[in-house]
C-alpha positions as CSV (number, residue, x, y, z in Angstrom):
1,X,15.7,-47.3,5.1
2,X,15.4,-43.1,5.4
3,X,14.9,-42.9,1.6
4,X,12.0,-45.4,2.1
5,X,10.6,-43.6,5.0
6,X,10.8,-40.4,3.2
7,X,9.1,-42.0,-0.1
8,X,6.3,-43.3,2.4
9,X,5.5,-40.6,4.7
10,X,5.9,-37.7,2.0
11,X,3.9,-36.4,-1.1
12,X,6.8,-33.6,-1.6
13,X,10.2,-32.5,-0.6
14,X,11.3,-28.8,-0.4
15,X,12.4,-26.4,2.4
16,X,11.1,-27.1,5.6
17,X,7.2,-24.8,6.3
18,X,7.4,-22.6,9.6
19,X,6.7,-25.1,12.8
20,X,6.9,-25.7,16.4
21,X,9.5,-28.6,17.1
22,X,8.8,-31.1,19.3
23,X,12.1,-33.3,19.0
24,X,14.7,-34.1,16.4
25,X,16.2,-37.7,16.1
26,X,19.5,-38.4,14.3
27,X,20.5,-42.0,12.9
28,X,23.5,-43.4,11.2
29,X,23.5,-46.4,8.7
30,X,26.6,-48.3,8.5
31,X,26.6,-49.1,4.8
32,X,29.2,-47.4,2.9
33,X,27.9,-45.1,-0.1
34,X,31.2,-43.8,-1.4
35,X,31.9,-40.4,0.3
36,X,28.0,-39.8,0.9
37,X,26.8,-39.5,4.5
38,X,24.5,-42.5,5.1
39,X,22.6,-40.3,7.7
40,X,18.8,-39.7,8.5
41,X,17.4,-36.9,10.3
42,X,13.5,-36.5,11.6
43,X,12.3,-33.2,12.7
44,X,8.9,-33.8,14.6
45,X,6.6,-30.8,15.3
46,X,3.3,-28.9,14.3
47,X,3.0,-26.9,11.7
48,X,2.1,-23.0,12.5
49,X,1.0,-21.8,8.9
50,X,2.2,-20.6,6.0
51,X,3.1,-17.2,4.7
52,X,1.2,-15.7,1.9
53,X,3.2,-15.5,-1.1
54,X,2.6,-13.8,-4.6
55,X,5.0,-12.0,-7.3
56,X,5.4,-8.6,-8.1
57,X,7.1,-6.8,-10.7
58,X,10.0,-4.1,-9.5
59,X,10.7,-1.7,-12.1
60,X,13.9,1.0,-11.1
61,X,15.1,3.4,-13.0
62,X,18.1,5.9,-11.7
63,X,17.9,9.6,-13.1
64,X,20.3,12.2,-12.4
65,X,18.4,15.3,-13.9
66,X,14.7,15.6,-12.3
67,X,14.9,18.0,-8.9
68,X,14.6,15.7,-5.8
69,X,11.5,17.8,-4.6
70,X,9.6,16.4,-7.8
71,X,9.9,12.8,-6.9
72,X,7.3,12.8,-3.9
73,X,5.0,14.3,-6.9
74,X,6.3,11.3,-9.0
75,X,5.8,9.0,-6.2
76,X,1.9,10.0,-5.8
77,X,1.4,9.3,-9.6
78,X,2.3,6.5,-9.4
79,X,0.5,4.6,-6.5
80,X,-2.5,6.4,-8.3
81,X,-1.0,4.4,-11.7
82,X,-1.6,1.1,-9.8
83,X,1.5,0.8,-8.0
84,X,1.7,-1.2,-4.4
85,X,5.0,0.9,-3.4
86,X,7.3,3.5,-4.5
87,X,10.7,4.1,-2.6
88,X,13.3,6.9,-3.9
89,X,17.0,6.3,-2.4
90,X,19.9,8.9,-3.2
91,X,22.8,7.6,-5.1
92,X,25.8,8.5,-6.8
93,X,26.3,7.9,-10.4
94,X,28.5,7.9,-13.2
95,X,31.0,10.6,-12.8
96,X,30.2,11.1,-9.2
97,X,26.9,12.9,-9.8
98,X,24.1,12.6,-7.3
99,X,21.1,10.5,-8.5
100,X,17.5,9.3,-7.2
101,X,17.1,5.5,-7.4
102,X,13.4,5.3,-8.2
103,X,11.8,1.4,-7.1
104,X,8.4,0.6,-8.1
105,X,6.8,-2.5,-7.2
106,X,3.7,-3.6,-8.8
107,X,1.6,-6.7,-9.9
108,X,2.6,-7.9,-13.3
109,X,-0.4,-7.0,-15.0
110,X,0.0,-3.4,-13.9
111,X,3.7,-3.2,-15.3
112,X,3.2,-1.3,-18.4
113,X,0.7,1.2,-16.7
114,X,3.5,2.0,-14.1
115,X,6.1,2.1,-16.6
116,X,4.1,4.7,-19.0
117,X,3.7,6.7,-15.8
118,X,7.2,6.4,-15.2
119,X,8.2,8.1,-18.4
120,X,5.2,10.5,-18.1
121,X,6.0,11.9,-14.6
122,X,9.8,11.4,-14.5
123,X,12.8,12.4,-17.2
124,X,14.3,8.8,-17.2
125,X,14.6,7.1,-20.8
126,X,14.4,3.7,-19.8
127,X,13.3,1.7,-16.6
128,X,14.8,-2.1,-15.3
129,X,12.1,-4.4,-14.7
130,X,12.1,-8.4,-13.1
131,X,9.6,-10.1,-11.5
132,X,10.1,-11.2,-7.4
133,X,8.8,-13.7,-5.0
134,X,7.9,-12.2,-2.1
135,X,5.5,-13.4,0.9
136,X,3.6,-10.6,2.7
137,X,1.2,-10.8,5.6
138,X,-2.1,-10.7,5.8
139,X,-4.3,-7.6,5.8
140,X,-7.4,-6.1,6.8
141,X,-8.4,-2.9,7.5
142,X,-10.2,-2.1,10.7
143,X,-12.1,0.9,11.8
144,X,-12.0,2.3,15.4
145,X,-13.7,4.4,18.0
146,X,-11.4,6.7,19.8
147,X,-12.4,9.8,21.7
148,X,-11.0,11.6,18.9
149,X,-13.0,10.2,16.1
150,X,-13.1,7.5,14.0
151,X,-9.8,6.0,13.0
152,X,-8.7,3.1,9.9
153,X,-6.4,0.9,11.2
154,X,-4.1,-1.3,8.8
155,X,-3.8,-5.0,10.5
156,X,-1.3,-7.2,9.2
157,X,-1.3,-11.3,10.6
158,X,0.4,-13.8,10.2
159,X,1.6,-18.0,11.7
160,X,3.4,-17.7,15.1
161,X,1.0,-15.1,16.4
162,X,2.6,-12.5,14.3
163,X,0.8,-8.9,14.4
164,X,1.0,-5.5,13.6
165,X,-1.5,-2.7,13.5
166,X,-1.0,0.4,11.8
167,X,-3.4,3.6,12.5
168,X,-3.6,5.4,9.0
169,X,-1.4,8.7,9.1
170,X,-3.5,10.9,7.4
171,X,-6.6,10.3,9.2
172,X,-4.7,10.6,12.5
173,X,-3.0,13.8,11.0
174,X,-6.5,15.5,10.3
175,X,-8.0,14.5,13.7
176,X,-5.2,15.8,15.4
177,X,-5.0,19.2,13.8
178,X,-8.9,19.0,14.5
179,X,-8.9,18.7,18.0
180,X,-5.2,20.4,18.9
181,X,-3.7,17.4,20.3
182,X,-0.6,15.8,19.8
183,X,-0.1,13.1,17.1
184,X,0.9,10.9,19.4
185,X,-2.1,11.1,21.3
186,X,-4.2,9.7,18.5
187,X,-2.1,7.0,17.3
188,X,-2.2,6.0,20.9
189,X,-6.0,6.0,21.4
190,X,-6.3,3.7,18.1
191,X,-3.9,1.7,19.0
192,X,-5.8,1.1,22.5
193,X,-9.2,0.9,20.4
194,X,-8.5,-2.2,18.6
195,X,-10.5,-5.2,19.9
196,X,-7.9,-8.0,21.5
197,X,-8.7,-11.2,19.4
């Protein structure tokens, strides 16, 4: 009977999407199905959205001879290569010797791009790469008036009411210095700008 609901009531069957639950109901069959559990379970609720999924490829490389002062140059190459993120971590390496981790991520059609700037901009002689799943939010990027100036602020959205906003560093950095107030102070005031929606 629960296979034959499932077949009728379903055009797919995978993990269960983000929802609000309403009730669950449990039965049992009696048939035996040798050592199987003849059991049925219905989850009942709304659905909330999805998360927006896409792939990137990470490329890492560890070097152990490139001065860590030149990988925040390395970094900025990079993103300017096409890359979505760089993150540097220090590790210990063969023989105990301290090393930079170097993580790129990047779409897949911007892999050999990042790669050549890679070898370019570091002294690594080969780089790991493998593609990812990953589900990000979504973005938008909204300007606002504070009485400090104008200032970009990145939102990020998502099901369940999820959201974030983000006043951009550098233009809250330059305003700052600008007017002599504290960081804080602008971050605040953008913060307080954004429209309530």
């Amino acid at each position: 009977t629960g296979a034959g609901i499932v077949k009728a009531l379903t055009r797919s069957f995978g993990p269960m999407p983000l929802a609000t639950v309403s009730a669950v109901g449990y039965g049992a069959g009696s048939r035996d199905l040798a050592g199987v559990p003849n059991m049925l379970r219905v989850v009942i609720g709304e659905r909330v959205g999805s998360l927006t999924e896409d792939t990137v490829t990470v490329i890492e490389t560890a070097i152990d001879d490139m001065p860590p002062q030149h990988a925040a140059y390395a970094s900025e190459r990079l993103l300017a290569a096409g890359a979505l993120d760089v993150c540097v971590t220090g590790v210990a390496m063969k023989k105990g010797r301290p090393g930079l981790m170097l993580t790129v991520l990047c779409a897949p059609s911007a892999a050999e791009r990042v790669a050549a700037a890679i070898f370019r901009e570091t002294p690594t002689i080969g780089v790991r790469c493998r593609e990812e799943r990953r589900y990000v939010l979504d973005r938008k990027v909204l300007r606002v008036k504070t009485r400090f100036g104008v200032v970009p602020v990145k939102v990020s959205s998502g099901p369940g009411a999820i959201r974030t906003a983000t006043p951009e560093y550098e233009d809250c950095a330059r305003l700052a210095r600008a007017r002599g107030v504290p960081l804080r102070s602008v971050i605040d005031a953008a913060r307080a700008a954004l429209p309530r929606d």
